[in-house]
PASEBA-1860 file (N, C-alpha, C; in nm, 3 decimals):
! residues 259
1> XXXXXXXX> 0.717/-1.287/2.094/0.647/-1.276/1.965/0.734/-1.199/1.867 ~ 0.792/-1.253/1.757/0.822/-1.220/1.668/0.744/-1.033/1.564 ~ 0.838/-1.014/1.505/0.761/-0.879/1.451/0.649/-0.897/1.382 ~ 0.706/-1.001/1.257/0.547/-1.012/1.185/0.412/-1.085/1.284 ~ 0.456/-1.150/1.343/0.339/-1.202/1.391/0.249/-1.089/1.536 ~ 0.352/-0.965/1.544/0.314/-0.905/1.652/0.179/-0.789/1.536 ~ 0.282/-0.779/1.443/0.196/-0.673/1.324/0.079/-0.772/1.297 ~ 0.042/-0.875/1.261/-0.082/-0.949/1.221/-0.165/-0.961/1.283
9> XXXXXXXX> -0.154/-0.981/1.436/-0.213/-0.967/1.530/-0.267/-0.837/1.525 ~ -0.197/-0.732/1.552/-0.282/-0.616/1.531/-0.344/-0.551/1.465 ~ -0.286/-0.575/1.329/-0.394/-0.537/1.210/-0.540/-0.622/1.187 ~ -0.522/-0.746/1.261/-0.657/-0.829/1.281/-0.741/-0.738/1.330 ~ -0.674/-0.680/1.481/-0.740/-0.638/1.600/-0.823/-0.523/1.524 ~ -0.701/-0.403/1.462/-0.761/-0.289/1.406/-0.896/-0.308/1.341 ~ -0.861/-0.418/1.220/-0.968/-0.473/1.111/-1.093/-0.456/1.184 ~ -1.117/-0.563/1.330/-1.250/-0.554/1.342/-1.287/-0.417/1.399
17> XXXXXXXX> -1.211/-0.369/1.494/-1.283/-0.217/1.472/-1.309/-0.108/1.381 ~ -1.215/-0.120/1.297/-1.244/-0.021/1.176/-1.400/-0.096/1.127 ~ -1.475/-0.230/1.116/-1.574/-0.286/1.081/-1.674/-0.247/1.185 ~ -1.635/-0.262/1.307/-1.727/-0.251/1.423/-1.767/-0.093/1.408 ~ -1.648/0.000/1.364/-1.704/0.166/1.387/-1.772/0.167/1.254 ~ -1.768/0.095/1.186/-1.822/0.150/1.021/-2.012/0.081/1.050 ~ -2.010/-0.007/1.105/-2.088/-0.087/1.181/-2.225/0.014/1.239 ~ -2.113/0.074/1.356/-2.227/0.165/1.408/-2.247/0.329/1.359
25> XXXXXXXX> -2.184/0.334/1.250/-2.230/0.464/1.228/-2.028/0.577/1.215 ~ -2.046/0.625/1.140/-1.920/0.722/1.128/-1.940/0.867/1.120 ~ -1.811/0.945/1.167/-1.806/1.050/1.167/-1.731/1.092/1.062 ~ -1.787/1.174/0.994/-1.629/1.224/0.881/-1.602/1.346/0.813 ~ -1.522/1.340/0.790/-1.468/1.541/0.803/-1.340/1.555/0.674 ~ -1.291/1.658/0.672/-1.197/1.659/0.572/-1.073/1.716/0.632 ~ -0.951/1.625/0.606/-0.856/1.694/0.644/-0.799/1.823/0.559 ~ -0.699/1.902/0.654/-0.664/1.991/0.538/-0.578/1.925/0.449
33> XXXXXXXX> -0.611/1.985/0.313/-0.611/1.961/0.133/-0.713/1.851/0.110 ~ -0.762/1.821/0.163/-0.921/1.799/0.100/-0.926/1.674/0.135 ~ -0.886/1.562/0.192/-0.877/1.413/0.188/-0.945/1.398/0.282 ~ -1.080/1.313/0.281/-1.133/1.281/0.389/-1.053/1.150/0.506 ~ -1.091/1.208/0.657/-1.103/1.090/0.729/-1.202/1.097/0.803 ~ -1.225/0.960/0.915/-1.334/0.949/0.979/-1.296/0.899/1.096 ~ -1.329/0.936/1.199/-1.348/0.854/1.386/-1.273/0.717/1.369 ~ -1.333/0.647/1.277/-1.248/0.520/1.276/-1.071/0.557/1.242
41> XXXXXXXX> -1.044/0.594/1.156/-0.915/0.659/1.081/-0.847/0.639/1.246 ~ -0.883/0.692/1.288/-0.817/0.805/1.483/-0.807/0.732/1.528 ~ -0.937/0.620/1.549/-0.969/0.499/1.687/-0.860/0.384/1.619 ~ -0.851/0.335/1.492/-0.743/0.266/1.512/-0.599/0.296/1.485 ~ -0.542/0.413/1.398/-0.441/0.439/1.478/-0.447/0.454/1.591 ~ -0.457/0.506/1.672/-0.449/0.529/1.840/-0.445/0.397/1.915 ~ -0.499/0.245/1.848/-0.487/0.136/1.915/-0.347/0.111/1.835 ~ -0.328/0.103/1.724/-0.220/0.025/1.684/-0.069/0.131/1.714
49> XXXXXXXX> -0.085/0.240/1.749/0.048/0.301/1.789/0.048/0.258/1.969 ~ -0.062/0.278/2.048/-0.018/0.184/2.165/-0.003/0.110/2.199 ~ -0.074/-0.068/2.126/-0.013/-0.153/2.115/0.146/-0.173/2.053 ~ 0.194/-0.123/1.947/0.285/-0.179/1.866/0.366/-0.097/1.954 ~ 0.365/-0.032/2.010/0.478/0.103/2.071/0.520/0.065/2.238 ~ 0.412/0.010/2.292/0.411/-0.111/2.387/0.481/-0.185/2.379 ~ 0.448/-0.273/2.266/0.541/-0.390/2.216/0.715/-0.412/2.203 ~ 0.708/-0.278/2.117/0.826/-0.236/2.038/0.897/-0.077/2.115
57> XXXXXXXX> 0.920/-0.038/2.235/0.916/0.082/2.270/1.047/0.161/2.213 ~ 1.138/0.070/2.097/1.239/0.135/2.050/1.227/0.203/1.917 ~ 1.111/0.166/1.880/1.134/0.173/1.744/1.014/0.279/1.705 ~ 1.093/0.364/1.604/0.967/0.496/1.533/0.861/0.460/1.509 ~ 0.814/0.581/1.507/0.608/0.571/1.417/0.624/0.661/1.330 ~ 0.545/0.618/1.240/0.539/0.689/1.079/0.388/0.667/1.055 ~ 0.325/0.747/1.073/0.139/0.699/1.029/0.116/0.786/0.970 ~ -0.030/0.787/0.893/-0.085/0.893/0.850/-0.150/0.949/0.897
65> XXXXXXXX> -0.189/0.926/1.056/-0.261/0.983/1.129/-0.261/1.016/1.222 ~ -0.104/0.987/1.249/-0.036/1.084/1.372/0.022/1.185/1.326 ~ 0.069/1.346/1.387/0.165/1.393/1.379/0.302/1.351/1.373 ~ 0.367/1.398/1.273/0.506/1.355/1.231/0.592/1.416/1.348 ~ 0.703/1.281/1.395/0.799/1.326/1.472/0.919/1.293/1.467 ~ 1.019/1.372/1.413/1.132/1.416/1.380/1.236/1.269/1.400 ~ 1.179/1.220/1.533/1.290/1.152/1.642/1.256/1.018/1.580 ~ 1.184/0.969/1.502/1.193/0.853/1.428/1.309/0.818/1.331
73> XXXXXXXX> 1.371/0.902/1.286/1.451/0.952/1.191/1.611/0.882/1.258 ~ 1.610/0.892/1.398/1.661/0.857/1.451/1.685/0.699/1.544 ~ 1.605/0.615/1.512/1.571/0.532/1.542/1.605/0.404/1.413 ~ 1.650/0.262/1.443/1.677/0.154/1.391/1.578/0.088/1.326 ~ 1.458/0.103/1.368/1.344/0.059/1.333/1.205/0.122/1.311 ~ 1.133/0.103/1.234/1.008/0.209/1.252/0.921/0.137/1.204 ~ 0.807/0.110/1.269/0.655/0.115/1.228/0.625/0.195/1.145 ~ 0.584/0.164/0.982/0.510/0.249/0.892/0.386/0.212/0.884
81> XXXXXXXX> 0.269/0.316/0.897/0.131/0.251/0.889/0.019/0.371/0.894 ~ -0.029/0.251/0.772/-0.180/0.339/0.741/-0.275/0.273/0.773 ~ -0.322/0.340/0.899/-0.440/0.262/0.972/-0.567/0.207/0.846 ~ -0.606/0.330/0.760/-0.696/0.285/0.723/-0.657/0.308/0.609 ~ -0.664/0.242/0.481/-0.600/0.271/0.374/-0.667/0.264/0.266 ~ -0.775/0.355/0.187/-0.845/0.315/0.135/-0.970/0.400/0.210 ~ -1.012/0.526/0.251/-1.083/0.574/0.312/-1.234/0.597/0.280 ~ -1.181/0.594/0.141/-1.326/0.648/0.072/-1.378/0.538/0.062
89> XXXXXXXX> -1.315/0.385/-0.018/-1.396/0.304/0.011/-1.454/0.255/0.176 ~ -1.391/0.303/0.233/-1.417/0.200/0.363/-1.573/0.299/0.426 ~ -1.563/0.425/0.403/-1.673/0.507/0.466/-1.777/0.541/0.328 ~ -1.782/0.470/0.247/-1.872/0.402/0.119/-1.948/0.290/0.137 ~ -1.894/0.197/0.201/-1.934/0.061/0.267/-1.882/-0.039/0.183 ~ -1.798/0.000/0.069/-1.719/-0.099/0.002/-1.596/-0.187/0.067 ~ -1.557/-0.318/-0.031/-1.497/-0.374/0.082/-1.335/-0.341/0.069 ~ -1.262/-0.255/-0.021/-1.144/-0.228/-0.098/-1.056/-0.144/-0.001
97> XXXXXXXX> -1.050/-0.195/0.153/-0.971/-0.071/0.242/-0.873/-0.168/0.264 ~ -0.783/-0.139/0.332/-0.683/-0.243/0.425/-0.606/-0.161/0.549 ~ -0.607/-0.235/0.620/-0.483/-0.229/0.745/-0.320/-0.215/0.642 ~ -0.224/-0.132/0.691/-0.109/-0.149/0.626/-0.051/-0.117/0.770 ~ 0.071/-0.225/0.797/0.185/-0.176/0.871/0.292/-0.234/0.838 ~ 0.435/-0.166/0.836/0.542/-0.231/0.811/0.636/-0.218/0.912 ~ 0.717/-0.279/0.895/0.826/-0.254/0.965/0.945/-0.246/0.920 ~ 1.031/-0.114/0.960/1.132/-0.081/0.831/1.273/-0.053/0.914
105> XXXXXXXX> 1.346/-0.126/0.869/1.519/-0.111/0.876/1.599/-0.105/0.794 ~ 1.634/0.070/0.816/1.776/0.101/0.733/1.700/0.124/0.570 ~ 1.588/0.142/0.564/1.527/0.250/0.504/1.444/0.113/0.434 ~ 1.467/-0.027/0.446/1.381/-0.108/0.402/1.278/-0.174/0.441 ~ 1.145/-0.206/0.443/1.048/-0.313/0.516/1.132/-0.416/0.535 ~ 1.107/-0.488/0.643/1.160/-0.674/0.673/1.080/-0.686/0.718 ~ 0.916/-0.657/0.783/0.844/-0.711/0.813/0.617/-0.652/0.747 ~ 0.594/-0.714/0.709/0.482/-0.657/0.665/0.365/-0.737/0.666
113> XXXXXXXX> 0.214/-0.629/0.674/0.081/-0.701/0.690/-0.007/-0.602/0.571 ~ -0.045/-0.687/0.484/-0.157/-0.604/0.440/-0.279/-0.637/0.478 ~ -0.385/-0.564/0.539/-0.512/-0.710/0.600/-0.645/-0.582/0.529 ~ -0.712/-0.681/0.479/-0.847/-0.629/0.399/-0.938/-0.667/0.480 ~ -1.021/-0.604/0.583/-1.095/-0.707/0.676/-1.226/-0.766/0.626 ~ -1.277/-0.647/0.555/-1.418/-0.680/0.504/-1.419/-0.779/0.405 ~ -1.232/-0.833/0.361/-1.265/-0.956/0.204/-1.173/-1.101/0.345 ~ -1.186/-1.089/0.452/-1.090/-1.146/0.509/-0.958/-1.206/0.435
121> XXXXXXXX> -0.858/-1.100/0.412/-0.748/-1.092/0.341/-0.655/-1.089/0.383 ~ -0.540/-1.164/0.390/-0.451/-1.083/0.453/-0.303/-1.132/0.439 ~ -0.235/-1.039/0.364/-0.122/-1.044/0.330/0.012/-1.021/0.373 ~ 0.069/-1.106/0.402/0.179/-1.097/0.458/0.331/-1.154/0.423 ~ 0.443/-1.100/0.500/0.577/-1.147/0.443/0.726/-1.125/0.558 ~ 0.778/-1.150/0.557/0.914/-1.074/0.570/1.038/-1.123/0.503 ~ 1.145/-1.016/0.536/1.253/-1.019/0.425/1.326/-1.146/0.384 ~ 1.277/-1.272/0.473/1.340/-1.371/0.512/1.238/-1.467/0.440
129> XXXXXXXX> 1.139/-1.462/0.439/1.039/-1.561/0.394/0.935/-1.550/0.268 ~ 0.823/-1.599/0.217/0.781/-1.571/0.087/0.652/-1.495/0.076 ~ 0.591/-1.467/0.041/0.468/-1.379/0.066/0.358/-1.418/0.035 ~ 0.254/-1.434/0.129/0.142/-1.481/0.105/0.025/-1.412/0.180 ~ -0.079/-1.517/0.119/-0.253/-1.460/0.109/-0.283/-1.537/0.178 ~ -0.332/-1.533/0.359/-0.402/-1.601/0.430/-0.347/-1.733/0.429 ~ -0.182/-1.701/0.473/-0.126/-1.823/0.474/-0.033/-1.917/0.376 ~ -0.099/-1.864/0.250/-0.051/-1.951/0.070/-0.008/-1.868/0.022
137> XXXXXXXX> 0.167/-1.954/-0.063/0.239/-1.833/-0.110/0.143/-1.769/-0.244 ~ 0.206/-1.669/-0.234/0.191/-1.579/-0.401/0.285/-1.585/-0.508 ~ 0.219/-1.547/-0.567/0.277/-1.534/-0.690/0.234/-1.414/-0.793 ~ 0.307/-1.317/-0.886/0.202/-1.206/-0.971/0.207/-1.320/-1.127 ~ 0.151/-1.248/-1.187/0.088/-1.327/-1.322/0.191/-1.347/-1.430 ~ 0.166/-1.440/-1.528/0.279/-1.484/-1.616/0.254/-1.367/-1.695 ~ 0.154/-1.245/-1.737/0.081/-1.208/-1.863/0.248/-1.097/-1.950 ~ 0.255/-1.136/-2.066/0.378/-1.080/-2.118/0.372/-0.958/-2.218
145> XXXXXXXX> 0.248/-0.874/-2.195/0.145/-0.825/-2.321/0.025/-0.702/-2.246 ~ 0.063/-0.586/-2.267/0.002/-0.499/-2.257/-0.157/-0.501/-2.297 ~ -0.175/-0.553/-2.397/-0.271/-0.595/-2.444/-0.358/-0.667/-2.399 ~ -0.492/-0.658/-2.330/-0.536/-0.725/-2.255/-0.569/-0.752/-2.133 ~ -0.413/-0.681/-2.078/-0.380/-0.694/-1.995/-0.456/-0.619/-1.843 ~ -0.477/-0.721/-1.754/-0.542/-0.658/-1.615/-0.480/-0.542/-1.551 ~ -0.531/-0.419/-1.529/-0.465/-0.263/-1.495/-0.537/-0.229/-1.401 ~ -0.465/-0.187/-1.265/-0.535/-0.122/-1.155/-0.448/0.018/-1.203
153> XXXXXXXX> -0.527/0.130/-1.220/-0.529/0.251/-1.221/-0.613/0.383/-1.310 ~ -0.632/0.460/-1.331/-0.744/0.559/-1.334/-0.735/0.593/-1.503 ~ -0.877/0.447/-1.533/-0.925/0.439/-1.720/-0.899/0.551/-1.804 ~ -0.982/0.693/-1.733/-0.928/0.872/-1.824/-0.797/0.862/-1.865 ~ -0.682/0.853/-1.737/-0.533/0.869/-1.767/-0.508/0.784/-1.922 ~ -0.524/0.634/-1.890/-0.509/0.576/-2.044/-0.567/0.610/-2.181 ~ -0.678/0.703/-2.187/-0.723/0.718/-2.298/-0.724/0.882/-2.309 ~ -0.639/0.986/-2.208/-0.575/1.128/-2.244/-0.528/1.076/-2.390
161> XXXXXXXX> -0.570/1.226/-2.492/-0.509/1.282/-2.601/-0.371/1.249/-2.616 ~ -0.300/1.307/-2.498/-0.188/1.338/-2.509/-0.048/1.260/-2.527 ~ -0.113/1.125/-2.485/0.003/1.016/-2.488/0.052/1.021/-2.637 ~ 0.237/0.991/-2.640/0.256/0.998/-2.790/0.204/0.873/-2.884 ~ 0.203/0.747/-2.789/0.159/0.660/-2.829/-0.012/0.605/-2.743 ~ -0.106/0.561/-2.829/-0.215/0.479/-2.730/-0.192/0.375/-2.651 ~ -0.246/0.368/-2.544/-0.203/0.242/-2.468/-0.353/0.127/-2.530 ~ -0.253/-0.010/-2.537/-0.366/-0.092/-2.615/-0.482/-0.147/-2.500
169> XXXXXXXX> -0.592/-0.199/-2.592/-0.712/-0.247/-2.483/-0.694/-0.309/-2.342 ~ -0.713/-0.277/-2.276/-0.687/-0.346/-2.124/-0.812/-0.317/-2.015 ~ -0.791/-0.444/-1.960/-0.938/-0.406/-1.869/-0.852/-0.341/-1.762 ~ -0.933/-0.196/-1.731/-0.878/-0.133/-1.619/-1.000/-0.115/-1.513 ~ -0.942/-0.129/-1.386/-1.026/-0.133/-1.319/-0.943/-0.018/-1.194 ~ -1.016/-0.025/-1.063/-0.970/0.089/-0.968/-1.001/0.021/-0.788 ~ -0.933/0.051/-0.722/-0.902/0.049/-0.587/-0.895/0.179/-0.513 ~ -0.968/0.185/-0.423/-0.931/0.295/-0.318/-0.786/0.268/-0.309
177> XXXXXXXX> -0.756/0.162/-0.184/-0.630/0.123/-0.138/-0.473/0.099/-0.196 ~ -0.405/0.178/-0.219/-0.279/0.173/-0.262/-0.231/0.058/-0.250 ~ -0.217/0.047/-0.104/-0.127/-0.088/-0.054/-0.220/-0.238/-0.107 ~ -0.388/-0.248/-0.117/-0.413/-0.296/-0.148/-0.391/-0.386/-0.317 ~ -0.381/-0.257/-0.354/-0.374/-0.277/-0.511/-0.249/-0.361/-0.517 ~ -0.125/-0.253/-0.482/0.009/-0.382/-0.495/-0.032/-0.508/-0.486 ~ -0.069/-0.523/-0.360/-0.116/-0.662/-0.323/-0.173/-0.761/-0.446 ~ -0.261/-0.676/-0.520/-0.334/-0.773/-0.621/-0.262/-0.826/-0.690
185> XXXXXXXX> -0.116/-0.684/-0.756/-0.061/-0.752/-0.804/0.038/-0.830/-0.789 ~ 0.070/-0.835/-0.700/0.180/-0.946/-0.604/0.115/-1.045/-0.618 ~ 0.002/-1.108/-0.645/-0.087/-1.231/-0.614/-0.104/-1.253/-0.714 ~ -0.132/-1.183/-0.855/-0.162/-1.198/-0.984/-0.365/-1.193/-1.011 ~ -0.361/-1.127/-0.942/-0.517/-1.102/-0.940/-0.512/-1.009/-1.022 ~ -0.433/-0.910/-1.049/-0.397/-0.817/-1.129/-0.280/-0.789/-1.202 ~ -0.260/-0.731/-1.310/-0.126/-0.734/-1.402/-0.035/-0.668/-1.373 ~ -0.085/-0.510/-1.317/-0.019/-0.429/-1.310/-0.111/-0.317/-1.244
193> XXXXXXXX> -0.026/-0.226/-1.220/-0.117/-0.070/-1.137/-0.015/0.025/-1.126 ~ -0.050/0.168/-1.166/0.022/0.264/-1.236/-0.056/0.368/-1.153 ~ -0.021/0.434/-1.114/-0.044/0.542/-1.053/0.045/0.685/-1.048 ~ 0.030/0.857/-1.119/0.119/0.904/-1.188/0.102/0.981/-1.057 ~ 0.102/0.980/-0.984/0.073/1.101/-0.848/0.127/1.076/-0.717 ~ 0.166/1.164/-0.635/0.230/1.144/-0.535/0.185/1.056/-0.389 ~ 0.285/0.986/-0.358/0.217/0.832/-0.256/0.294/0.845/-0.116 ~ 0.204/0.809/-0.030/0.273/0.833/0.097/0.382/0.746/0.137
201> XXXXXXXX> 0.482/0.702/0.220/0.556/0.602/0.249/0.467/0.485/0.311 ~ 0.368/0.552/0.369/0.258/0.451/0.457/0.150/0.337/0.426 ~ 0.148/0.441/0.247/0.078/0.396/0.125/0.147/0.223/0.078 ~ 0.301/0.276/0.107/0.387/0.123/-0.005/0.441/0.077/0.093 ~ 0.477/0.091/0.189/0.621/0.051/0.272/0.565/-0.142/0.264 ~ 0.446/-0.140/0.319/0.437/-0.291/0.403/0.404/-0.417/0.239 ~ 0.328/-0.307/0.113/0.288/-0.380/0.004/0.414/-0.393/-0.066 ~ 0.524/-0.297/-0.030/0.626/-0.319/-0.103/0.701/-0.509/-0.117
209> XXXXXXXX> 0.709/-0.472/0.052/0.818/-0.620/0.073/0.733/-0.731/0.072 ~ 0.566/-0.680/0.048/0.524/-0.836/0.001/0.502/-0.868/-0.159 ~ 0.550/-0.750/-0.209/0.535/-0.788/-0.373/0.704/-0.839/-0.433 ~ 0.821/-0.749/-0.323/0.943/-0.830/-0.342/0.889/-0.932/-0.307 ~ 0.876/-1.019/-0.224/0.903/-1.159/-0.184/0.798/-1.240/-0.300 ~ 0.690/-1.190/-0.355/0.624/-1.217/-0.433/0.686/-1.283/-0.540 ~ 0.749/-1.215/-0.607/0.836/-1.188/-0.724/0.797/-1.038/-0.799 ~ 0.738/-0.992/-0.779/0.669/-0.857/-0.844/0.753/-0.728/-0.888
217> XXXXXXXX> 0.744/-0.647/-0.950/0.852/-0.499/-0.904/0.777/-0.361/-0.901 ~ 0.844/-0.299/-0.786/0.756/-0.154/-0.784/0.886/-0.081/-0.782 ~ 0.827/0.005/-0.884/0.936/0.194/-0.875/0.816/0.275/-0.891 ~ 0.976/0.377/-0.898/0.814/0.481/-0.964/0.830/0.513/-1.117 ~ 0.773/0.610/-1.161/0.788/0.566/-1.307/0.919/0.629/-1.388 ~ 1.000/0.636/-1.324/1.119/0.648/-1.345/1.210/0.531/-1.349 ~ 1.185/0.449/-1.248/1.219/0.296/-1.239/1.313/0.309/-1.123 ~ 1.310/0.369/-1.066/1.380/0.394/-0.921/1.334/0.344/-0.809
225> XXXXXXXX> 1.355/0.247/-0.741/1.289/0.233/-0.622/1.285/0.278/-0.495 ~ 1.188/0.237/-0.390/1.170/0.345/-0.276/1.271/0.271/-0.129 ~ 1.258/0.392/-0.116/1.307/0.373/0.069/1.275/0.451/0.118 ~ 1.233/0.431/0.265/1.137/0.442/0.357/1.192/0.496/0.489 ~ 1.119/0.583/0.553/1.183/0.666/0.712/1.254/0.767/0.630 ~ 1.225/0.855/0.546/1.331/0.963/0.501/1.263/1.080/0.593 ~ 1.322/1.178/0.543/1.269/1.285/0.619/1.111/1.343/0.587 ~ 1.057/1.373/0.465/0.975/1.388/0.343/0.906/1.246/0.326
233> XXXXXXXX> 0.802/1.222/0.359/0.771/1.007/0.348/0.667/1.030/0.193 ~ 0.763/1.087/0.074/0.648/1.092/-0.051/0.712/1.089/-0.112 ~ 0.687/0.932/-0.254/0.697/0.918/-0.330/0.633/0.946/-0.490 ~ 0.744/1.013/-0.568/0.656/1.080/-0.697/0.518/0.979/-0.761 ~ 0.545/0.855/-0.747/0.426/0.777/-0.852/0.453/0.659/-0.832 ~ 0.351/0.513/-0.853/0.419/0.400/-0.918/0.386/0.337/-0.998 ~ 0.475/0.244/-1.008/0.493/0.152/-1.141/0.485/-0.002/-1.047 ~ 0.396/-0.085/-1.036/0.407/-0.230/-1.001/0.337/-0.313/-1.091
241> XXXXXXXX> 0.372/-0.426/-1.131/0.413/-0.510/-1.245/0.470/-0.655/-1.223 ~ 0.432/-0.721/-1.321/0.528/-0.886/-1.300/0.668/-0.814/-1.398 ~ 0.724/-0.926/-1.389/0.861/-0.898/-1.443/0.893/-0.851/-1.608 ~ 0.764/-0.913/-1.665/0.795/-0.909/-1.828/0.687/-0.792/-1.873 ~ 0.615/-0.680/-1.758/0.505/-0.586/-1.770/0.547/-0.473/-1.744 ~ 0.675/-0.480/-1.648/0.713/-0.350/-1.581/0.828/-0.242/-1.673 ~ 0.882/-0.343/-1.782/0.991/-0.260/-1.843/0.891/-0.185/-1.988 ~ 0.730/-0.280/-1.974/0.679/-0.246/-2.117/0.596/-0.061/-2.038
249> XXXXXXXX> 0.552/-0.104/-1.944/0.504/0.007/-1.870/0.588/0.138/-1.859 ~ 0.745/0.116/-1.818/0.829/0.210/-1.801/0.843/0.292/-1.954 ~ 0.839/0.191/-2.030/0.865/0.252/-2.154/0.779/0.378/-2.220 ~ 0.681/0.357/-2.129/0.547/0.387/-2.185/0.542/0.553/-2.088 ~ 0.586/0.559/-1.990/0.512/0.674/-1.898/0.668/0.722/-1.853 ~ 0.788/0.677/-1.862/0.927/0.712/-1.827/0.971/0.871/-1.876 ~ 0.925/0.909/-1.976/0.930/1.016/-2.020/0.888/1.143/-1.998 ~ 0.792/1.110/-1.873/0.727/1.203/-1.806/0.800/1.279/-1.720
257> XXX> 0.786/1.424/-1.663/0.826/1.513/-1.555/0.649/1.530/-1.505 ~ 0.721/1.489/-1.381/0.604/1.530/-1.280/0.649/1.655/-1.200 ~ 0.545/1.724/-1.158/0.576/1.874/-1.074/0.666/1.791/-0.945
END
């Protein structure tokens, strides 16, 4: 079995239990700095690092819900993955969570799953092939115009005082799920999604290489792009976009220093 198809398989698997524990009832608590998780969070990492680690016994783990270990760093290959991605929606009963796992060489994804279980979604790619939704390629949106334009990220930020310029009318809307959101816009369900705050590697790694293969682009708002397995797995912010959205966006928030 091939990588991607070993990752799809398991993010299926995860999907229905993260549904099955949400199903019967959850436990949930706060990690330290305040971010909730829940029983499910644990129960499927803990399946998808022994399956995939089974599978794959050479290659690192990078989760958000394991302890970090050094010796990945050292390794050709690594599993990046956020069991549950999207927490608040998923222990809300909304359907906006996803499975994320990637698989990363030499600091890039070549293999990735994004799977939404509750919208049966599921996105996938590798470095070799084109990226698609339950099978059918993608594509992100022709839209050439701020204006109007479909925005996954947080409505207050666009209408702060402080911008030197206003950002024009746009329907903005919001996602728990990081990796999800890319996704939308890799597909063109969405225009763009901006996010000014710091993102895990676990968050982008697998939405990354399906919005490359997409045609899509993610940095951060600097316009720098990411790589993955560093020592530190956090990226300042991002910027994802179709091609004729992402340089109007940069223009717009590039000027910023983040702490």
């Amino acid at each position: 079995m091939n990588d991607l198809d070993l990752i799809i398989a398991a993010a299926r698997e995860a999907g229905e239990l993260a549904l099955g524990a949400r199903e019967g009832g959850l436990k949930i608590w706060s990690k330290e700095g305040g971010s909730p998780v829940t029983d499910a969070d644990l129960a499927v990492d803990t399946l998808l690092r022994t399956e995939l680690t089974a599978a794959r016994p050479g290659y690192g783990w990078l989760s958000e819900e394991t302890a970090d270990d050094p010796a990945r760093l050292a390794t050709t290959r690594q599993f990046v993955v956020d069991p549950i991605d999207g927490t608040v929606a998923f222990m809300k009963g909304k359907p906006w969570f996803a499975v994320s796992i990637a698989v990363v060489e030499n600091g890039k994804p070549v293999a990735a799953v994004v799977h939404a279980p509750a919208l049966d979604e599921t996105y996938a790619a590798t470095a070799e092939t084109p990226a698609t939704l339950n099978g059918a390629p993608i594509a992100p949106s022709a839209t050439d115009r701020l204006f109007g334009a479909a925005m996954l990220g947080d409505a207050k930020m666009f209408t702060h005082p402080a911008w030197p310029e206003p950002w024009p009318d746009m329907r903005v809307e919001t996602r728990n799920s990081i990796a999800y959101r890319v996704c939308l816009v890799a597909s063109g369900h969405f225009d763009a999604a901006i996010a000014l705050s710091p993102k895990s590697e676990w968050d982008l790694a697998a939405a990354d290489l399906i919005r490359r293969q997409a045609g899509a682009l993610l940095t951060d708002h600097k316009g720098r792009e990411f790589a993955y397995n560093r020592p530190v797995p956090l990226v300042p912010s991002l910027v994802c976009a179709n091609k004729a959205l992402h340089p109007l966006i940069l223009s717009r928030v590039g000027h910023i220093e983040l702490p």
